[in-house]
C-alpha positions in Angstrom: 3.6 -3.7 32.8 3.4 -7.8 32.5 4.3 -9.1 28.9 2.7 -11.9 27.4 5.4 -14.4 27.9 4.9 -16.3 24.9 7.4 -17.3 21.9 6.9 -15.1 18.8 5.5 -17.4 16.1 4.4 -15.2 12.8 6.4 -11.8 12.5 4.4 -10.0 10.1 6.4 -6.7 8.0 3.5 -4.0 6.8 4.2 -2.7 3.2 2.6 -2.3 -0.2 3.7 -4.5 -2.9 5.7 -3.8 -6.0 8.9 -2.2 -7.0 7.6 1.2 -7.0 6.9 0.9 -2.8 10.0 -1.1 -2.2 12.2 1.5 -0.9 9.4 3.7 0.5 9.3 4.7 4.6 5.7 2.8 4.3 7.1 -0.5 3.8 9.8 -0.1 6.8 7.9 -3.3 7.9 9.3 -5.1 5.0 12.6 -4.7 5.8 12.8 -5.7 9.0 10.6 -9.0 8.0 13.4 -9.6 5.1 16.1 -9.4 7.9 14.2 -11.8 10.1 13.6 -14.0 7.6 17.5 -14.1 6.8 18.2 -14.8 11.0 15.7 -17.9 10.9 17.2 -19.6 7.4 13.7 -18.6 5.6 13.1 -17.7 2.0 10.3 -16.2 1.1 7.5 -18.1 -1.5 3.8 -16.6 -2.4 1.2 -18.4 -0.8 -2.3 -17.7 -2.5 -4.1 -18.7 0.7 -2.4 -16.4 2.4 -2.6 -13.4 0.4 1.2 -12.6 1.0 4.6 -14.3 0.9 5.7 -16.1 4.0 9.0 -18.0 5.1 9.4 -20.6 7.5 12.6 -21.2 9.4 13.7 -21.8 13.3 15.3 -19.6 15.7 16.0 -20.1 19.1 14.6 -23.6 18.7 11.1 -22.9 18.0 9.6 -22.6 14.4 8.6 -19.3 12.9 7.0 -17.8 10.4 7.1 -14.7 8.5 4.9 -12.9 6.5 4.8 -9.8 4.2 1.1 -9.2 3.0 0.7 -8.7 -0.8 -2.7 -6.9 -0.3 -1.3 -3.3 -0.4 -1.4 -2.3 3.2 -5.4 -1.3 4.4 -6.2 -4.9 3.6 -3.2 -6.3 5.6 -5.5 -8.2 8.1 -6.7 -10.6 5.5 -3.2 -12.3 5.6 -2.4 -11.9 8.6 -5.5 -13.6 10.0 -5.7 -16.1 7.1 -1.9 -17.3 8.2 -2.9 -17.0 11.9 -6.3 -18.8 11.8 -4.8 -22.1 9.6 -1.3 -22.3 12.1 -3.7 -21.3 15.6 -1.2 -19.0 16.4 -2.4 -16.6 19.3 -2.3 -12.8 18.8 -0.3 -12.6 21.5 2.1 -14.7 19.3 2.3 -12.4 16.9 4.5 -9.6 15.8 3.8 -6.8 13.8 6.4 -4.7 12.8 5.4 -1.1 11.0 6.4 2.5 10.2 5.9 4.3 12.6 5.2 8.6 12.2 5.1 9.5 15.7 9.0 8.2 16.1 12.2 9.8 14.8 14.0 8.1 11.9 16.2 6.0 14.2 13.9 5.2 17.1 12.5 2.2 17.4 9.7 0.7 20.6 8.2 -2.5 21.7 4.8 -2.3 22.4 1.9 -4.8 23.5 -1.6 -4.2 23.0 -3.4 -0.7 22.3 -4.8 1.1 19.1 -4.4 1.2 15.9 -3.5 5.4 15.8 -4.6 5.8 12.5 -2.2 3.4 10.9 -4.3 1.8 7.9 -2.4 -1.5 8.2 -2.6 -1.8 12.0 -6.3 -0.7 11.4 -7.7 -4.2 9.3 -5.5 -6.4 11.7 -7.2 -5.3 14.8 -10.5 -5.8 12.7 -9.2 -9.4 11.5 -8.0 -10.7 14.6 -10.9 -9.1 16.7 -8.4 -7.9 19.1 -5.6 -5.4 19.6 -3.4 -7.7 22.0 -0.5 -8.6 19.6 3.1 -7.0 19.6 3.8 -4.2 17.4 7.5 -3.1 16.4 7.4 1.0 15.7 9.9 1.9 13.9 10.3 5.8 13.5 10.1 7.1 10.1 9.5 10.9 11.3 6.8 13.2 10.6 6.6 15.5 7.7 5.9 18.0 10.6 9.1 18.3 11.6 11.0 18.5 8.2 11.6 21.2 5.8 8.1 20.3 4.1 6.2 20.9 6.8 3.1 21.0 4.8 3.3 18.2 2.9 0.8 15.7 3.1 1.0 12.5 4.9 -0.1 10.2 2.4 2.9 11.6 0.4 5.3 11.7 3.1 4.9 7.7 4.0 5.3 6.8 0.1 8.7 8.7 -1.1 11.8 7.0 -0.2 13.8 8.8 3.2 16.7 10.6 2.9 19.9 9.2 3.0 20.7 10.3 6.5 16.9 8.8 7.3 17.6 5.5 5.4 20.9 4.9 8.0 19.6 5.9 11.3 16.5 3.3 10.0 18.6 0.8 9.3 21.2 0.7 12.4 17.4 1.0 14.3 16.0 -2.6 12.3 19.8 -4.4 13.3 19.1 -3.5 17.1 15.6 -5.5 16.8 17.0 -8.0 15.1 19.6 -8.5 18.0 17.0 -9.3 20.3 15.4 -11.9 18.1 16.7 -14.5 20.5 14.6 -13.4 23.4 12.0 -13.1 21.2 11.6 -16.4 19.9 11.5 -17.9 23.1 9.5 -15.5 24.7 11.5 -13.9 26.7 9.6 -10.8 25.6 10.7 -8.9 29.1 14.5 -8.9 27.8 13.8 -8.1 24.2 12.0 -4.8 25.4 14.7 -4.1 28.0 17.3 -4.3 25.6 15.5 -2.7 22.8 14.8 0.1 25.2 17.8 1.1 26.0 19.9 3.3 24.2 23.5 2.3 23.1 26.0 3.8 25.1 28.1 6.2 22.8 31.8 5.2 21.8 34.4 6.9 24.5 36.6 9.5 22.8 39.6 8.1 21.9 42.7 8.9 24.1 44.6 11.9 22.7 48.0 11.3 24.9 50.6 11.4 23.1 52.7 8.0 22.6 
């Protein structure tokens, strides 16, 4: 598949305001936006025309933006096209990064164009921007499926916190996106999916000879 070869300039982090969300697998988009944010020198201020809090900063030369939506996520397009609509950023310049059910807790996948598969936020972007041809960041929150609650409901699932275990594996996932951040932001969007693709190598057991 050809990538859009184009810098990333608005990373956007789907979540739902307020405390009580803030630690929630739903707002997995969040964190990786905070980290961002960090990389590029940005703090984040509330912008009423935007509907959300956005930080500015540079990476890799180029000026970026990021953006977490205050309008509790099924209404995340609003923002997201407000911001993108005033700075005529392209949706093809734009990243979305979201929880993803379909993935493991610890997986995490690049992908370019496509549906919104049910996700509520993705949903109202696609609607705003008239188009699904933006970059998406899935990162794998798991599936209450394949846990000991097999039966509980979605909804509920995507708003408790993860387990411990779940929380790690989520976090090491987020600091492997971050570390291509540099391809990203000059659109070097081949790279930053070839990296992000492929699995670390695992540590080589440590030689048991005696000294």
């Amino acid at each position: 598949m050809t990538f859009p070869k184009l810098p990333i300039k608005l990373v956007v982090g789907l979540g739902n305001p307020g405390p009580e969300y803030e630690r929630t697998r739903h707002n997995a988009g969040f964190w990786f936006a905070e980290d961002v944010a960090h990389e590029i020198g940005g703090s984040f201020a509330i912008e009423k025309k935007f509907f959300g809090q956005i930080a500015r900063g540079v990476g890799s030369m180029s000026e970026a933006r990021v953006l977490k939506p205050q309008t509790f996520m099924n209404l995340s397009g609003q923002s997201v096209a407000a911001v993108a609509n005033f700075y005529a950023i392209a949706p093809a310049e734009v990243l979305v990064a979201h929880d993803e059910l379909d993935l493991e807790a610890g997986d995490i996948k690049f992908k370019f164009g496509g549906g919104h598969a049910g996700h509520n936020g993705l949903r109202d972007i696609q609607a705003k921007l008239g188009t699904g041809d933006y970059w998406r960041l899935r990162i794998g929150i798991g599936h209450p499926r394949d846990s000991i609650n097999a039966q509980q409901p979605v909804a509920d699932w995507v708003l408790q916190r993860p387990r411990r275990d779940e929380q790690d594996a989520i976090e090491v996932a987020i600091e492997r996106a971050l570390a291509v951040w540099k391809f990203l932001a000059t659109g070097d969007t081949e790279s930053a999916v070839k990296n992000l693709h492929t699995k670390p190598k695992a540590d080589k057991p440590a030689d048991k000879t005696d000294v």
